[in-house]
Kinemage of the C-alpha trace (Angstrom):
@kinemage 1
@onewidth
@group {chain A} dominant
@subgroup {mainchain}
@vectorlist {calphas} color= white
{ca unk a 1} P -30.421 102.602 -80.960
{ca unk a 2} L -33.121 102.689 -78.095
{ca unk a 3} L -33.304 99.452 -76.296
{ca unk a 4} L -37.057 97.991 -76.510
{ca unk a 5} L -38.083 95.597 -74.194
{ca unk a 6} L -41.075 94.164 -76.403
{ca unk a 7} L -40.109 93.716 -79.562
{ca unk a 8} L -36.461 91.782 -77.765
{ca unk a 9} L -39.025 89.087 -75.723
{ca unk a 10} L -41.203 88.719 -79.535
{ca unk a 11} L -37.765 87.877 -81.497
{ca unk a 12} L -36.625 85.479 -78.576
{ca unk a 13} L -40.267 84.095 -78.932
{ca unk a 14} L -40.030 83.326 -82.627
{ca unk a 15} L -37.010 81.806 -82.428
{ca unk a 16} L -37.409 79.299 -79.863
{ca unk a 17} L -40.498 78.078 -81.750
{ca unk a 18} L -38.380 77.751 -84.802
{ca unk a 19} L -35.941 75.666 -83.170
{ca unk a 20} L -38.649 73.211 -81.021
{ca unk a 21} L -40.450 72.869 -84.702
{ca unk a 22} L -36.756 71.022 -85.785
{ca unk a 23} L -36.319 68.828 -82.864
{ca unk a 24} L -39.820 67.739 -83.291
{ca unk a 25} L -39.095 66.995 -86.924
{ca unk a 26} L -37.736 63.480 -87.643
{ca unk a 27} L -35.836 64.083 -90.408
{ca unk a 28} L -33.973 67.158 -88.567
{ca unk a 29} L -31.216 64.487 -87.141
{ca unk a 30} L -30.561 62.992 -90.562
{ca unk a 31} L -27.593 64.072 -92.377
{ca unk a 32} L -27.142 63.972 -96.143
{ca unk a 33} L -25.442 60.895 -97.172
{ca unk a 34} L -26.199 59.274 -94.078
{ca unk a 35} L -26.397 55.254 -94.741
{ca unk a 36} L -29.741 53.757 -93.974
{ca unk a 37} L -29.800 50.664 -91.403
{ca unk a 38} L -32.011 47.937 -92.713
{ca unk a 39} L -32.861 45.135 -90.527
{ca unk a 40} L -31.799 41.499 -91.260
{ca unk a 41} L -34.890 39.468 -92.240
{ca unk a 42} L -36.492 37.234 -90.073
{ca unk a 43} L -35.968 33.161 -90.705
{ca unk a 44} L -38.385 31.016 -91.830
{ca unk a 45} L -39.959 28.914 -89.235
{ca unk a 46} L -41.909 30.912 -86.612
{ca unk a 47} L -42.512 27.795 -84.701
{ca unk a 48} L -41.698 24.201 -84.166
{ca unk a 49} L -43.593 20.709 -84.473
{ca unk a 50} L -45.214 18.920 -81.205
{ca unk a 51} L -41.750 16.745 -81.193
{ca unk a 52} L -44.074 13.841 -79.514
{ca unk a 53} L -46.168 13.449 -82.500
{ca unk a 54} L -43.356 14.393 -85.237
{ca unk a 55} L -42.528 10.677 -85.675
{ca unk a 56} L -45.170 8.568 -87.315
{ca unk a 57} L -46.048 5.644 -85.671
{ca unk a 58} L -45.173 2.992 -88.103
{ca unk a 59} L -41.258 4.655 -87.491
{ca unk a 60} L -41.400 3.813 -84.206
{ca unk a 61} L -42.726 0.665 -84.577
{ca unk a 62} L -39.431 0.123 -86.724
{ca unk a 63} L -36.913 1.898 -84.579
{ca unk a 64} L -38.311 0.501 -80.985
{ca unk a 65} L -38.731 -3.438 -81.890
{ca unk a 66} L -39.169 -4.349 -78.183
{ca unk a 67} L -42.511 -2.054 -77.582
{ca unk a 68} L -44.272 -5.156 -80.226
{ca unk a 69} L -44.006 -7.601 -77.476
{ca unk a 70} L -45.559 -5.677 -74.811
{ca unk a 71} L -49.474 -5.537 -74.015
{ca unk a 72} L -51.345 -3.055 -75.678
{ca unk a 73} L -51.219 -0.691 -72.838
{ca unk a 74} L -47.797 -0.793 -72.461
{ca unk a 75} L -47.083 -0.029 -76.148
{ca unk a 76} L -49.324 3.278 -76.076
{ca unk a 77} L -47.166 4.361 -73.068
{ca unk a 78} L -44.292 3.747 -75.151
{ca unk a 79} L -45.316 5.129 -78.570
{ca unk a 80} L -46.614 7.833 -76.934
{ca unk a 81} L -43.261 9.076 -75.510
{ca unk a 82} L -42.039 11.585 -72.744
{ca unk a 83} L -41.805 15.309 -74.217
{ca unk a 84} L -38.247 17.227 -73.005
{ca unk a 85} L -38.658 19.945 -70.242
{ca unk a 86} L -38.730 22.986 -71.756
{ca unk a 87} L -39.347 26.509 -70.812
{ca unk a 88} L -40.216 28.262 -74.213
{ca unk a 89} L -41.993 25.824 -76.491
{ca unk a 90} L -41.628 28.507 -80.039
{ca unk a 91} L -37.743 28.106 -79.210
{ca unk a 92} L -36.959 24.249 -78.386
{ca unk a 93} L -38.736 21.156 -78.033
{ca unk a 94} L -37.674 17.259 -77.985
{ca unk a 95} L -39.022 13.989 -77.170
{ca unk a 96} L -37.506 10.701 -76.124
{ca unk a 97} L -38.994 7.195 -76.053
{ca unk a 98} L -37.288 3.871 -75.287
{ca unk a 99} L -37.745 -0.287 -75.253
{ca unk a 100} L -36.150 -3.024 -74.401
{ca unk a 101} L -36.120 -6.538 -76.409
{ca unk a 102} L -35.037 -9.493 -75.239
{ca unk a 103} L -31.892 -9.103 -77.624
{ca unk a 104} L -31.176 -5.258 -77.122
{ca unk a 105} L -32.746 -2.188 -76.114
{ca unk a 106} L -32.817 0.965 -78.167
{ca unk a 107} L -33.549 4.882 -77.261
{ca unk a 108} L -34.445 7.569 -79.387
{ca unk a 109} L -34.940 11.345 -79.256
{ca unk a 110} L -34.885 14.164 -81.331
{ca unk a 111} L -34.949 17.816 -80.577
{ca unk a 112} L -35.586 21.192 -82.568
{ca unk a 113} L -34.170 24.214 -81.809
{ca unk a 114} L -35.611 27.280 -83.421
{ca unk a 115} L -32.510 29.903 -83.431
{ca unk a 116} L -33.132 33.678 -82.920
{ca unk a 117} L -30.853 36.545 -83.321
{ca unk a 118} L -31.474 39.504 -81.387
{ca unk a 119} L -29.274 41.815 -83.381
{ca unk a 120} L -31.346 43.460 -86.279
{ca unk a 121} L -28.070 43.449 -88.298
{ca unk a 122} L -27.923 39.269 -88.165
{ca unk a 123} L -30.101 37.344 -89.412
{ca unk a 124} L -31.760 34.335 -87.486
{ca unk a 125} L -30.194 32.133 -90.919
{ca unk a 126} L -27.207 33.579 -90.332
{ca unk a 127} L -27.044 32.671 -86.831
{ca unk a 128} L -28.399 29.708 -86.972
{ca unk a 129} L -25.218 28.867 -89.144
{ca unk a 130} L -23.081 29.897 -86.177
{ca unk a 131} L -24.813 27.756 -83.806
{ca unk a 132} L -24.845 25.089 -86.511
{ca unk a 133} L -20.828 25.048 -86.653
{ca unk a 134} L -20.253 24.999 -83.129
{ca unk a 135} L -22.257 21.377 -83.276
{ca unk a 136} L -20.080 20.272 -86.064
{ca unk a 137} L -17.139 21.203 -84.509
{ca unk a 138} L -17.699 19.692 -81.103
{ca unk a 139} L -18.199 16.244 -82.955
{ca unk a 140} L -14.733 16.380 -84.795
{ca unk a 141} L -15.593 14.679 -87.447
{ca unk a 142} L -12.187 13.612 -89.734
{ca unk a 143} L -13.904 15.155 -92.769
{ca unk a 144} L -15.410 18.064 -91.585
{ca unk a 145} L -14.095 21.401 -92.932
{ca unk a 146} L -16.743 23.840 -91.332
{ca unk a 147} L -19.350 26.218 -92.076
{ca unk a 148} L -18.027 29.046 -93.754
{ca unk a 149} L -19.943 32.503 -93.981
{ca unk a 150} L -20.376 32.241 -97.398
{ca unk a 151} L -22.777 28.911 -97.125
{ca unk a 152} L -26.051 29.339 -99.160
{ca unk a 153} L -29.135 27.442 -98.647
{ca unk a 154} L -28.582 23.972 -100.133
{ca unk a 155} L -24.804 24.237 -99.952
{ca unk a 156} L -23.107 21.498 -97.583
{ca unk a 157} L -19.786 23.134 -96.114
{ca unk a 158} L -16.798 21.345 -96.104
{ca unk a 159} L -17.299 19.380 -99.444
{ca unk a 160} L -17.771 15.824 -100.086
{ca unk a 161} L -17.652 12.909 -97.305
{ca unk a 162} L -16.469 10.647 -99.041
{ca unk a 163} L -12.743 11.121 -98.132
{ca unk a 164} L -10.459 8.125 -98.589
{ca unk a 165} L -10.354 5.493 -95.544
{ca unk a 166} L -6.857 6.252 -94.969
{ca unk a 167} L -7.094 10.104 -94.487
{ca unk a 168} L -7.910 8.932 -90.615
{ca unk a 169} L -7.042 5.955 -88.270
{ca unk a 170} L -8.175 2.780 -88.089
{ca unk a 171} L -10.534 1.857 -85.011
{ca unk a 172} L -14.264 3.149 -84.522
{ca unk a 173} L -16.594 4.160 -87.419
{ca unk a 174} L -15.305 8.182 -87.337
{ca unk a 175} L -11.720 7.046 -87.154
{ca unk a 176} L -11.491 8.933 -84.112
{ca unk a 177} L -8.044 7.872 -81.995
{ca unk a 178} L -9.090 5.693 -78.771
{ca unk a 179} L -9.826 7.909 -75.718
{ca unk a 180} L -10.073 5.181 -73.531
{ca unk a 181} L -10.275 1.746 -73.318
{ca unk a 182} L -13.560 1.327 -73.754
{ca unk a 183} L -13.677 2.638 -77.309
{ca unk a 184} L -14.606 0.166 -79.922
{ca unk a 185} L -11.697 -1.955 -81.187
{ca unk a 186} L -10.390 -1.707 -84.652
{ca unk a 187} L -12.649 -3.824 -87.549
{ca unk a 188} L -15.705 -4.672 -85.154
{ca unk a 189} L -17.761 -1.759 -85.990
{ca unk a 190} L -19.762 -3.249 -89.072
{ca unk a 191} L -19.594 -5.501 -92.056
{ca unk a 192} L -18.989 -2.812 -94.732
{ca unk a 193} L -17.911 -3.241 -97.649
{ca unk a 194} L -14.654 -1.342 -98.396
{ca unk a 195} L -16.282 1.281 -100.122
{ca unk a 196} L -19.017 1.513 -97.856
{ca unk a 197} L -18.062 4.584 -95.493
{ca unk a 198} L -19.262 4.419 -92.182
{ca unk a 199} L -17.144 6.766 -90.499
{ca unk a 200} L -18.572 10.357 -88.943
{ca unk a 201} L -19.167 12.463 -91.550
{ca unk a 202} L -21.215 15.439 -93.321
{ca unk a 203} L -24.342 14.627 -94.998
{ca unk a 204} L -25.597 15.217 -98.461
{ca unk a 205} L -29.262 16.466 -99.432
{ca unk a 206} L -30.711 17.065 -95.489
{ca unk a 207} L -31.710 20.144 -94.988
{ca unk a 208} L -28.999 23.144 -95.606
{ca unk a 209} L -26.570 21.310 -93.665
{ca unk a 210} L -25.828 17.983 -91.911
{ca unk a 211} L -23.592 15.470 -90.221
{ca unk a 212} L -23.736 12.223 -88.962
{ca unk a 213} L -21.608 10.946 -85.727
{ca unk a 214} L -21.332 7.046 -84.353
{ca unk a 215} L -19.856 6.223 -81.543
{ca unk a 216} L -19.194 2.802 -79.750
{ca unk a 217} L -18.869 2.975 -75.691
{ca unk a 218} L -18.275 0.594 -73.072
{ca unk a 219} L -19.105 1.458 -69.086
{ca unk a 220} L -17.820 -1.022 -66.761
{ca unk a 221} L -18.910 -4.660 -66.760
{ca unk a 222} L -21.987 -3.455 -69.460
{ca unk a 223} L -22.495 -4.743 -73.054
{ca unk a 224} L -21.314 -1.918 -75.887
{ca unk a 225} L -23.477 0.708 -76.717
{ca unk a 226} L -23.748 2.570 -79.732
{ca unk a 227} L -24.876 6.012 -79.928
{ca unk a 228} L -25.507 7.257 -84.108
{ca unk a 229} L -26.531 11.029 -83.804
{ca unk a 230} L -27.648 13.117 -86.717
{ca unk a 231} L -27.781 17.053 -86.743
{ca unk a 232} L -28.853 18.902 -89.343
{ca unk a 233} L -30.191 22.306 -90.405
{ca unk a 234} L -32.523 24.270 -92.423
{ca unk a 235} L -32.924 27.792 -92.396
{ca unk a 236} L -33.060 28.763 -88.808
{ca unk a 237} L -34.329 25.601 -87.033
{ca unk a 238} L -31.838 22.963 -86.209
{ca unk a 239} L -32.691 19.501 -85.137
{ca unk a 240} L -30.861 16.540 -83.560
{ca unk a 241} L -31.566 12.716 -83.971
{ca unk a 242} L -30.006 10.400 -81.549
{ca unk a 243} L -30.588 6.593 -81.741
{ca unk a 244} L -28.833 3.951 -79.397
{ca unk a 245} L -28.541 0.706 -79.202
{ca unk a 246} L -27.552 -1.644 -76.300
{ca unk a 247} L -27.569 -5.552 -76.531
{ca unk a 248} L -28.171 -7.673 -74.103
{ca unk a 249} L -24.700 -9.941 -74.585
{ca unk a 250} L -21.759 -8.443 -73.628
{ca unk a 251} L -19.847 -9.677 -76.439
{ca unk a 252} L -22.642 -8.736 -79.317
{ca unk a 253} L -21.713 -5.653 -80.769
{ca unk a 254} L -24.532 -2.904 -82.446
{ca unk a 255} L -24.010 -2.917 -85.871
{ca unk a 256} L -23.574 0.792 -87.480
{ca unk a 257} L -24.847 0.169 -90.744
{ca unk a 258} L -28.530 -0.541 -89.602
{ca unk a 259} L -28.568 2.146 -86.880
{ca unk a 260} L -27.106 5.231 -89.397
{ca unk a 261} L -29.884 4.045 -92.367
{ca unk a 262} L -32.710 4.102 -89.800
{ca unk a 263} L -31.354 7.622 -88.349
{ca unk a 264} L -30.909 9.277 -91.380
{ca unk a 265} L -34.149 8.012 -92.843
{ca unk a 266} L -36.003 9.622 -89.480
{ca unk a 267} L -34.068 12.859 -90.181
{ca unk a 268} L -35.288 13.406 -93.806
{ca unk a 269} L -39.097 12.389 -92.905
{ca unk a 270} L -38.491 15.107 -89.910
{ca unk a 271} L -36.900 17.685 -92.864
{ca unk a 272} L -39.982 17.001 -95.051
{ca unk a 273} L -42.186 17.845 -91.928
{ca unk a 274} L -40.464 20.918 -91.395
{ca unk a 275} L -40.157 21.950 -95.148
């Protein structure tokens, strides 16, 4: 057959347009039976409170005694409170205010953390949960039995915490075993009643999960402190209340039971916010 030059460059012609037409075609990479990649859903808070004004004023008139007896000035400045430094205000913000009494003084703060999770297959719940668990399991609390993956809005992991008093030792309220000296000395934490537990422990009905820790510390030559944290989360914000007492006599000694109600009754006003 005679070789012509035409009609060979017309066929090459076609052909390449044929084959730019597929690449240009979306659907030319997809293969039957292919599985289709769906994107974890976003959480549910977008942003977060102003932390400063998050706390109603007649709460801090109860948490911060001390700031009554001041002049007026001085209590605005007080009330008011000094936001945390923070670089990305849609992720994290906090807040901390503090007084002093002639009997004690007390600090407060509370921050929110609005978790994130820049892989389309987790969701922002999901790892929220994981940054959730690593809190609970940095406080070691004696009931605690984790966050598993199968935790559902409104579930609490680990159970019930209200595990009998002699599942851990005797000594501070979390029946934590002395680190130092300076730990709190067995039977002066509060004046609970025996089935009154005031140990560290996980939380019922705040947010989708929650846990309390109290700790009593001693520096040097300074009166106790106690430190009563709460951390808790819903959906994919987490948020952290931390309330401390420190009396002026060396030998008085904070008492748990008042600083855990008034913590956990600032963390559900601060869920309700949210919610």
């Amino acid at each position: 057959m005679a070789y012509v030059p035409g009609v060979a460059l017309l066929v090459a012609l076609v052909a390449g347009c044929s084959a730019g037409s597929d690449a240009d075609d979306p659907a030319a990479d997809s293969k039957p039976g292919s599985p289709t990649v769906t994107a974890a859903p976003p959480g549910k808070y977008r942003t977060l409170p102003e932390s400063c004004r998050a706390v109603p004023r007649s709460t801090l008139k109860d948490l911060l005694p001390g700031a009554a007896e001041l002049p007026e000035e001085q209590q605005e400045k007080v009330y008011e409170g000094t936001a945390a430094v923070t670089y990305d205000t849609d992720r994290k913000v906090g807040c901390r205010w503090a007084s002093d009494a002639p009997d004690a003084s007390r600090n407060l703060s509370i921050d929110f953390e609005r978790v994130v999770s820049y892989d389309p297959s987790v969701s922002d719940d999901d790892r929220a949960r994981e940054v959730y668990a690593k809190k609970e399991e940095a406080a070691a609390l004696p009931t605690s039995g984790g966050v598993t993956p199968s935790e559902k809005p409104g579930d609490k992991p680990g159970g019930s915490s209200s595990a009998s008093p002699s599942s851990t030792p005797s000594g501070s309220p979390g029946g934590k075993p002395s680190a130092t000296p300076s730990t709190e000395p067995s039977g002066s934490a509060t004046d609970a009643g025996p089935d009154e537990d005031l140990r560290p422990r996980l939380l019922d009905e705040l947010g989708d999960a929650a846990f309390l820790d109290d700790a009593l510390t001693q520096a040097g030559s300074t009166a106790q402190h106690r430190t009563v944290s709460v951390v808790f989360r819903t959906s994919n914000v987490i948020v952290t209340v931390v309330y401390t007492e420190q009396p002026a006599l060396f030998t008085a000694v904070p008492d748990s039971r008042e600083l855990q109600e008034k913590a956990q009754a600032l963390a559900r006003k601060l869920d309700e916010t949210l919610s």
